[in-house]
C-alpha positions in Angstrom: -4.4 -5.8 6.2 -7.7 -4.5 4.9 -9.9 -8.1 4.1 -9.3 -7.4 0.4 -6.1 -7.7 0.2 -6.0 -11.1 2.0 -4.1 -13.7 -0.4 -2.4 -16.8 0.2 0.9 -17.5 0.3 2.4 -19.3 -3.3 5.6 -21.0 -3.8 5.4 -19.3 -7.0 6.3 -15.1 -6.7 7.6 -12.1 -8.7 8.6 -9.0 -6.6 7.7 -5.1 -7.6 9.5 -2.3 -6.2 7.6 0.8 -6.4 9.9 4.0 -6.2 6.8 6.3 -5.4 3.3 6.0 -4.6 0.8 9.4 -4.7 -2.7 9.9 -4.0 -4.3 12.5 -6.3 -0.7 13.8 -7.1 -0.9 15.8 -3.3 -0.2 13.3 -1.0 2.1 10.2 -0.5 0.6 7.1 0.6 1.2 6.7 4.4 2.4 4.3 6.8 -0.7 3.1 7.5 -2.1 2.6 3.9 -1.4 -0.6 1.8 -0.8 -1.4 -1.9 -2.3 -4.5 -3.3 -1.2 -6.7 -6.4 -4.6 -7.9 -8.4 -5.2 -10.3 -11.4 -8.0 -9.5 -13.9 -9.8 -12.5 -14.1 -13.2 -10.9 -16.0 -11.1 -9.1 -18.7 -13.1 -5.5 -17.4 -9.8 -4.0 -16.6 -10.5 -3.8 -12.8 -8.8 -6.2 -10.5 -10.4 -9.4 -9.4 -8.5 -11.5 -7.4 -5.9 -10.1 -4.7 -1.9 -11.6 -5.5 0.0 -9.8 -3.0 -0.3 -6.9 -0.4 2.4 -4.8 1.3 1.6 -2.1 4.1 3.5 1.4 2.6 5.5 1.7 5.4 9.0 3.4 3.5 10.6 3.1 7.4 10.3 -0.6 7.4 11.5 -1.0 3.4 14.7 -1.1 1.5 15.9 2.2 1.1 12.6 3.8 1.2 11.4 1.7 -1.6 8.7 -1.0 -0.8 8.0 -4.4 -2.4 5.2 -6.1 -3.0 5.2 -9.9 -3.3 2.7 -10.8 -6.4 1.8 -14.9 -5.9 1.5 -17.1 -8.8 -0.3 -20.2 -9.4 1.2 -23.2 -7.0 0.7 -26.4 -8.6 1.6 -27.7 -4.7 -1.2 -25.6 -3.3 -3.9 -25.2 -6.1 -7.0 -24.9 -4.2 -5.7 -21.7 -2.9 -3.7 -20.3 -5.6 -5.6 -21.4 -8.9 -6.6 -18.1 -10.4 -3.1 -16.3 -9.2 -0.8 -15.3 -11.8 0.7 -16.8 -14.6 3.5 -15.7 -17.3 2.8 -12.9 -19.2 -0.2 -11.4 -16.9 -0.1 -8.1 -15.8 -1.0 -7.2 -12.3 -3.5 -4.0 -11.4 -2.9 -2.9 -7.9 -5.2 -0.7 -5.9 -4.4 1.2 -2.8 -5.8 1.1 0.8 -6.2 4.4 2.0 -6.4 4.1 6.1 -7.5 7.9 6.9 -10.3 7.3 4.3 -11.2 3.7 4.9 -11.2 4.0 1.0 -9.8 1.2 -1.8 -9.0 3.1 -5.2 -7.7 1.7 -8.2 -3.9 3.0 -8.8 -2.0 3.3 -12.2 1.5 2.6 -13.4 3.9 4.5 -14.9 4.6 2.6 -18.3 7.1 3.5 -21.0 3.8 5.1 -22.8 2.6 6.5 -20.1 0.0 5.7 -16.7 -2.1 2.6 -17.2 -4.3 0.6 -14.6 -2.1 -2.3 -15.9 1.4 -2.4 -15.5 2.1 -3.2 -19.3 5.4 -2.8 -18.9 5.9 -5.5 -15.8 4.7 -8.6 -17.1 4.6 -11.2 -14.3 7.0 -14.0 -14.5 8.3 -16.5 -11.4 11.2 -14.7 -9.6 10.8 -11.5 -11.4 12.0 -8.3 -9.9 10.7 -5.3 -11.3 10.7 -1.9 -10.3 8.3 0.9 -11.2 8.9 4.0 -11.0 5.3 5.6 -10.1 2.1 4.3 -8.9 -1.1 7.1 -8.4 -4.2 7.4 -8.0 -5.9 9.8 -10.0 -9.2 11.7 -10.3 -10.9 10.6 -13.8 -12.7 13.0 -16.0 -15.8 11.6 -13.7 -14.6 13.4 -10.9 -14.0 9.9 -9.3 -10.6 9.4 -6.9 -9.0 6.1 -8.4 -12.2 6.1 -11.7 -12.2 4.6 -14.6 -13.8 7.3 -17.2 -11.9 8.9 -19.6 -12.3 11.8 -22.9 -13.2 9.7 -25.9 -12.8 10.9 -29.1 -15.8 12.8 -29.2 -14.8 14.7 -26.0 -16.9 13.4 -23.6 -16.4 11.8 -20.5 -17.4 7.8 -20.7 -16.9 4.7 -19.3 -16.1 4.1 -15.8 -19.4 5.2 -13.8 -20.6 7.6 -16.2 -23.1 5.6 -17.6 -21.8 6.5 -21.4 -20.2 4.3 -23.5 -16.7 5.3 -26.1 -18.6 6.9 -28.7 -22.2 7.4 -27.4 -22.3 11.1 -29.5 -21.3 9.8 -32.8 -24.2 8.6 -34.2 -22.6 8.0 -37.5 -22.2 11.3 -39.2 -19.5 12.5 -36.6 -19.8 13.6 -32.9 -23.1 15.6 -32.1 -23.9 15.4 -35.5 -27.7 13.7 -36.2 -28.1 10.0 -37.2 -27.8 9.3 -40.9 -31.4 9.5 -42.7 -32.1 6.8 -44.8 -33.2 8.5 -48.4 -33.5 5.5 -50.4 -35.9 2.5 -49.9 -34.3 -1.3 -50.3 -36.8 -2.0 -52.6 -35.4 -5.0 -53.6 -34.4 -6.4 -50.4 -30.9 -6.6 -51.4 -29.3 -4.4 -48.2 -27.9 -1.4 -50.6 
């Protein structure tokens, strides 16, 4: 497997099927190409910490439809396993892409729609789960597996576009010019 998505082995495990896996909506991942389980351990959204890894290869799977084995924390093997998941956590999982030698950042297909976090597949020990769709998309950034998205003001932010949610509202709407104070504080009092 690609050095990333190394992990050890944990007494511990959930298991999630994934019914299909795209890149960019135009091609399947391959028999070459592997999907890994992360854990978030920043709280940035992006995967940390690998918890499982499968090679996509639908020949060698159940049906078609491939696991992957997502390791929790091993109370029997803790130096190895301490940051792995725990109840409630919900695993990102990125993709290996072999013809590429590329790692992207895949989403899953919740009830409310795609999300880097698979909301709707908490991890708990011996979970199965299955989900439906896994992808890799182009963001707003032009970026294969990115992270920007259109705020509110319809710009492209976040991710590695430099711009933060909101940047162009400077507090009298989006593209609109920064309030003017007209009034001195005379009296110091903040109004």
């Amino acid at each position: 497997s690609p050095e990333l998505f190394s992990f050890n082995q944990s007494f511990h495990q959930a298991f999630y099927f994934v019914q299909t896996a795209d890149i960019a909506d135009s091609s399947l991942i391959e028999g070459e190409d592997w999907i890994g389980a992360f854990r978030d351990t920043a709280g940035d959204g992006i995967g940390d910490i690998c918890v499982g890894s499968r090679r996509w290869d639908t020949e060698f799977c159940n049906n078609g439809i491939c696991d992957i084995p997502v390791m929790g924390v091993d109370e029997y093997n803790l130096d190895d396993t301490q940051d792995y998941m725990i109840d409630g956590d919900l695993p990102l999982f990125k993709v290996f892409d072999q013809s590429e030698s590329s790692i992207y950042d895949a989403q899953v297909l919740n009830s409310d729609g795609y999300s880097f976090e698979a909301t709707d597949y908490p991890w708990t020990e011996n979970a199965t789960h299955v989900i439906f769709s896994l992808e890799v998309f182009v963001d707003c950034n032009d970026e294969l597996g990115g992270h920007a998205y259109v705020d509110y003001c319809d710009d492209c932010v976040e991710g590695n576009t430099g711009l933060e949610e909101g940047g162009a509202d400077l507090g009298c709407g989006c593209d609109e010019l920064a309030p003017t104070t007209y009034c001195e504080d005379t009296d110091g009092d903040g109004l």
